[in-house]
N, CA, C and O of each residue as an XYZ file, in Angstrom:
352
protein
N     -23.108    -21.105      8.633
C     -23.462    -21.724      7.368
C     -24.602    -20.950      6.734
O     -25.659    -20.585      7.249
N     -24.151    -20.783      5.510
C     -25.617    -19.807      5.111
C     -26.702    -20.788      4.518
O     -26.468    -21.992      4.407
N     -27.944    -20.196      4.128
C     -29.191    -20.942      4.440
C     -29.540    -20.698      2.842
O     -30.259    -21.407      2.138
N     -29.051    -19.870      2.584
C     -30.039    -19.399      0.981
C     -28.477    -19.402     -0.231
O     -27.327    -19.748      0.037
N     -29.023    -18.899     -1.504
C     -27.845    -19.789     -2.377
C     -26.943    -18.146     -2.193
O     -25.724    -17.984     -2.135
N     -28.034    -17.097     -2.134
C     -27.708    -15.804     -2.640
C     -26.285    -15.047     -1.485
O     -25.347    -14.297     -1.754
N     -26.786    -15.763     -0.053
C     -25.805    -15.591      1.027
C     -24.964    -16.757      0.661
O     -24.099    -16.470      1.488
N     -24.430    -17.992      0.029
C     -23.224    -18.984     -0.365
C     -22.685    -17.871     -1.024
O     -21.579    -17.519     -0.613
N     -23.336    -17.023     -2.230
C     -22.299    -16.209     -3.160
C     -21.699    -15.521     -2.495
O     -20.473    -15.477     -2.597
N     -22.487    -14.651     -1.467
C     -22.117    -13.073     -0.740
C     -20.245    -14.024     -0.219
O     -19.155    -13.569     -0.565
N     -20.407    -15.123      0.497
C     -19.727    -15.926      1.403
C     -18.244    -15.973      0.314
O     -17.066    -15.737      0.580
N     -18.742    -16.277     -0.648
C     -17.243    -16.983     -1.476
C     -16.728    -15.021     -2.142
O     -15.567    -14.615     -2.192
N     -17.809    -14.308     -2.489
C     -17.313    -12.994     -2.694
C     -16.448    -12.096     -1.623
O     -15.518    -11.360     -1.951
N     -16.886    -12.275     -0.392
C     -16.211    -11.757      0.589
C     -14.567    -12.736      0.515
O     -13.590    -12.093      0.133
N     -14.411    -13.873      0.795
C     -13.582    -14.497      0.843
C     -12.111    -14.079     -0.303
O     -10.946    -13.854      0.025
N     -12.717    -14.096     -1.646
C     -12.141    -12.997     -2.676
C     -11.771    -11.771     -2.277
O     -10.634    -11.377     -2.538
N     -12.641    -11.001     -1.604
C     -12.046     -9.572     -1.971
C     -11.510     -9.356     -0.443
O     -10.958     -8.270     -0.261
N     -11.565     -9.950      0.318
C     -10.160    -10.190      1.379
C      -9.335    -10.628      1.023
O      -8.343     -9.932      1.237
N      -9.040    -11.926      0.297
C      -7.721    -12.002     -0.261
C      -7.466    -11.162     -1.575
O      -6.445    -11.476     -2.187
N      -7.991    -10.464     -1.938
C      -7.297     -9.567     -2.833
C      -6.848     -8.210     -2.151
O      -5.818     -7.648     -2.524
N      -7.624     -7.712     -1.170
C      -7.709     -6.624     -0.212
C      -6.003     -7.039      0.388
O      -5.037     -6.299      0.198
N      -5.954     -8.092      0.972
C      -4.946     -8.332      1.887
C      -3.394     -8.450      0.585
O      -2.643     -7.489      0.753
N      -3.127     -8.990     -0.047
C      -2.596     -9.161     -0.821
C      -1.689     -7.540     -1.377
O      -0.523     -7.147     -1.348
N      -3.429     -6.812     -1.998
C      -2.909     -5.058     -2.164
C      -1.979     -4.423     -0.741
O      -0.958     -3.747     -0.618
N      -2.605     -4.829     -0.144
C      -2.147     -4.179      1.692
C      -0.480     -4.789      1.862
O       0.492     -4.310      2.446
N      -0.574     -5.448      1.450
C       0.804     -6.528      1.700
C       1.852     -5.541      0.629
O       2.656     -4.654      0.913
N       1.558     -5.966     -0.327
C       2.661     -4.847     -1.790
C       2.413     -3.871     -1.079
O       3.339     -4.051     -0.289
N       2.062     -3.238     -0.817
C       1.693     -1.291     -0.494
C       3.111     -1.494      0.904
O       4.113     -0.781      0.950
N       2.844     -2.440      1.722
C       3.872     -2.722      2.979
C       5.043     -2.991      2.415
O       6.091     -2.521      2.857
N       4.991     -3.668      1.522
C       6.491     -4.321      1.318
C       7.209     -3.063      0.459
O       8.430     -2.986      0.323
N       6.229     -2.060     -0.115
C       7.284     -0.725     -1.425
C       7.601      0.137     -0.134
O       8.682      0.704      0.022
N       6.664      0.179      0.686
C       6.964      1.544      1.725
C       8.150      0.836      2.503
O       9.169      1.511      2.648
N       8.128     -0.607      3.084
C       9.537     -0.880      3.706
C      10.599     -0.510      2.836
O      11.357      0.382      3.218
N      10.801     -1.108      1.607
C      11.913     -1.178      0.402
C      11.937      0.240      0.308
O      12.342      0.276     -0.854
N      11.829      1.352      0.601
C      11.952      2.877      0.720
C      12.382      3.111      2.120
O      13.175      3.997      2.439
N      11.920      2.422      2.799
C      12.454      3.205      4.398
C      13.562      2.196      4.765
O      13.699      2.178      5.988
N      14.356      1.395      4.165
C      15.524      0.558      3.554
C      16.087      1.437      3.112
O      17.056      2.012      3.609
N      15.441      1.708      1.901
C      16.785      2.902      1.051
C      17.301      3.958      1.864
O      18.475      4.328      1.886
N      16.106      4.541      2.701
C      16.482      5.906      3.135
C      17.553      5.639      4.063
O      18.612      6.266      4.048
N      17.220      4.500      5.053
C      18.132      4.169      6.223
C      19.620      4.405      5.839
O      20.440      5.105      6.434
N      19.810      3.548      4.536
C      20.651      2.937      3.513
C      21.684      3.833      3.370
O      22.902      3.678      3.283
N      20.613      5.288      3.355
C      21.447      6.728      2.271
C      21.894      5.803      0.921
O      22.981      5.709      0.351
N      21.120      5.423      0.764
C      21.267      5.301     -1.237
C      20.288      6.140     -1.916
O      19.195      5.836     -2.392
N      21.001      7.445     -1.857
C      19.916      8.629     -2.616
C      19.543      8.307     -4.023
O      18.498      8.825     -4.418
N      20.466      7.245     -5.182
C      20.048      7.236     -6.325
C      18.234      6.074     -6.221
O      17.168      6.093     -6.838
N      18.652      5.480     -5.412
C      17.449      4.193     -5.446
C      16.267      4.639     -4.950
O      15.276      3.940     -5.161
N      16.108      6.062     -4.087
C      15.057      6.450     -3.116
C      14.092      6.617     -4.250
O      13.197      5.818     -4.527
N      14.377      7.800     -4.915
C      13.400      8.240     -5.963
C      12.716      7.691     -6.934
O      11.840      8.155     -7.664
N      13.481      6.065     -6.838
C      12.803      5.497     -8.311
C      11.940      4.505     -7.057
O      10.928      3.984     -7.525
N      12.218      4.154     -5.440
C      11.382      3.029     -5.420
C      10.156      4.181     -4.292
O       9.361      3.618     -3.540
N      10.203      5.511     -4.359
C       9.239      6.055     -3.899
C       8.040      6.281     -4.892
O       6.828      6.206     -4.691
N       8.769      6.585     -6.046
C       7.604      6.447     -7.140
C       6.722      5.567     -6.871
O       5.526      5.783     -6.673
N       7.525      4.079     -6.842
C       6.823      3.073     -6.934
C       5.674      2.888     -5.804
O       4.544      2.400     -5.781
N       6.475      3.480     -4.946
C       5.277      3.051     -3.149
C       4.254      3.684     -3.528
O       3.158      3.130     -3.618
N       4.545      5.542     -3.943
C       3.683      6.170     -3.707
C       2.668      5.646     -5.122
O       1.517      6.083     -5.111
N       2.973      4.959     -6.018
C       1.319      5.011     -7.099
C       0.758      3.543     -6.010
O      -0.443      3.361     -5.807
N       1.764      2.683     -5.450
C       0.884      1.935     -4.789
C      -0.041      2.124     -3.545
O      -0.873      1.325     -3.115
N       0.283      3.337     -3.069
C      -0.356      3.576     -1.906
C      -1.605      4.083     -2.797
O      -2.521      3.334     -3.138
N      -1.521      5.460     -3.131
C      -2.736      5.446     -4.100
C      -3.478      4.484     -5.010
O      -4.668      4.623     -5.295
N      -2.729      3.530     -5.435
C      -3.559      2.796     -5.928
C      -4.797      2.077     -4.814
O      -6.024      2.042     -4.910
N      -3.899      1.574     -3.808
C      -4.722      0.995     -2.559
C      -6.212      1.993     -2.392
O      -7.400      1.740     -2.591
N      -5.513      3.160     -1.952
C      -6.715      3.443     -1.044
C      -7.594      4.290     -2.387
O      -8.169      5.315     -2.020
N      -7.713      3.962     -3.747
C      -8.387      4.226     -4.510
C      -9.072      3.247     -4.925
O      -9.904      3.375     -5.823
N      -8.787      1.983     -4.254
C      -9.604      0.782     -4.572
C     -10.303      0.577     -2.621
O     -11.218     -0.204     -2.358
N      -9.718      1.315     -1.722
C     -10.661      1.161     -0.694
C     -10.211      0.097      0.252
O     -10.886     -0.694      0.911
N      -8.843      0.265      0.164
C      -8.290     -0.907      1.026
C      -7.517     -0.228      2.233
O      -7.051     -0.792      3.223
N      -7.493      1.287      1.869
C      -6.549      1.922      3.210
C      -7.650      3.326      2.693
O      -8.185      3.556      1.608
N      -7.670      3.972      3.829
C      -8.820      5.108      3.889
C      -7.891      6.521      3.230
O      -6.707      6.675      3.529
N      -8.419      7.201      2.578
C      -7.785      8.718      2.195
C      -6.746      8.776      2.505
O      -5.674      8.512      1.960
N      -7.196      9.344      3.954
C      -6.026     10.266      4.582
C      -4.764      9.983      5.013
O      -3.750     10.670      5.135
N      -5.182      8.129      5.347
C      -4.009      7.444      5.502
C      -3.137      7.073      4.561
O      -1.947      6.824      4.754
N      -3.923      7.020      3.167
C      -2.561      7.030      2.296
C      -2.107      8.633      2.223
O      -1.007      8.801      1.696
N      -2.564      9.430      2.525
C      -2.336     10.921      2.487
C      -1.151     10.923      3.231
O      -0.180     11.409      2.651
N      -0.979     10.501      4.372
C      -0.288     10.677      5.683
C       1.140      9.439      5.334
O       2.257      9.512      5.846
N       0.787      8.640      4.586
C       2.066      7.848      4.417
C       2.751      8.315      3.456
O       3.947      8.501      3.681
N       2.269      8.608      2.251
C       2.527      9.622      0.848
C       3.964     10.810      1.828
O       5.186     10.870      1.965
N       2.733     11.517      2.251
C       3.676     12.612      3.126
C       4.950     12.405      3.935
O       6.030     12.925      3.657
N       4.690     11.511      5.068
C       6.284     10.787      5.648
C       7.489     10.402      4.449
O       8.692     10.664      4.444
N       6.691      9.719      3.513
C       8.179      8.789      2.848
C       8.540     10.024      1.927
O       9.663      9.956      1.426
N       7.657     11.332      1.563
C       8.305     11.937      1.079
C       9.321     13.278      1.535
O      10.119     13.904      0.836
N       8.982     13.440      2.894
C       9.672     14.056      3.841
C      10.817     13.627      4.138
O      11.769     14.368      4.384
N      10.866     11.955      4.152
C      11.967     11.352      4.980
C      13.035     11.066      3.405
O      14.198     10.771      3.682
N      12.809     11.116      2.344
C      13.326     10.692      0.850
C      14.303     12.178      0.768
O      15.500     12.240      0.489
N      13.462     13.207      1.073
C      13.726     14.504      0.760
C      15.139     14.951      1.333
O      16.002     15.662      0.819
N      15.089     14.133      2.892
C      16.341     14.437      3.695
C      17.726     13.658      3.414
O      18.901     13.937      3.655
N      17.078     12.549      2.793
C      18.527     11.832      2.247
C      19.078     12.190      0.854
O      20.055     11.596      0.397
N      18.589     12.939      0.341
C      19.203     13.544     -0.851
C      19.730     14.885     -0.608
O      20.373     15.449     -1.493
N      19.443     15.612      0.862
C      19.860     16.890      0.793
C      21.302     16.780      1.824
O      21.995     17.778      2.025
């Protein structure tokens, strides 16, 4: 329980930006599944339009600080490796 008014705010601010944190994290999971669906799928027309989509969400994430650099670096890279092979 916090003691002062300034730690109640810190308390209800944290509470916010975990559920907004978790929420971003969640969409970013659900575009990268709906892509590694398609790929499974071999539906080469659908890959490209829902990798777009993952990949501005992954960047969007970890440009707001919810997934670190490199790790959206490193997921960016897989779905576009693995997109690449079902169209060729």
């Amino acid at each position: 329980m916090a003691n002062k008014k300034s730690a109640e705010k810190q308390n209800r601010q944290r509470v916010k930006r975990t559920a907004a944190n978790n929420a971003r994290r969640s969409a970013m999971r659900t575009a990268i599944k709906k892509v590694r669906a398609a790929i499974s799928a071999k539906k080469a027309d659908e890959v490209p339009v829902l990798l777009q989509e993952a990949v501005q969400l992954i960047d969007r994430t970890s440009g707001r600080g919810v997934v670190k650099k490199n790790t959206a670096s490193r997921l960016v890279s897989r779905l576009t490796v693995a997109a690449r092979h079902v169209s060729a």
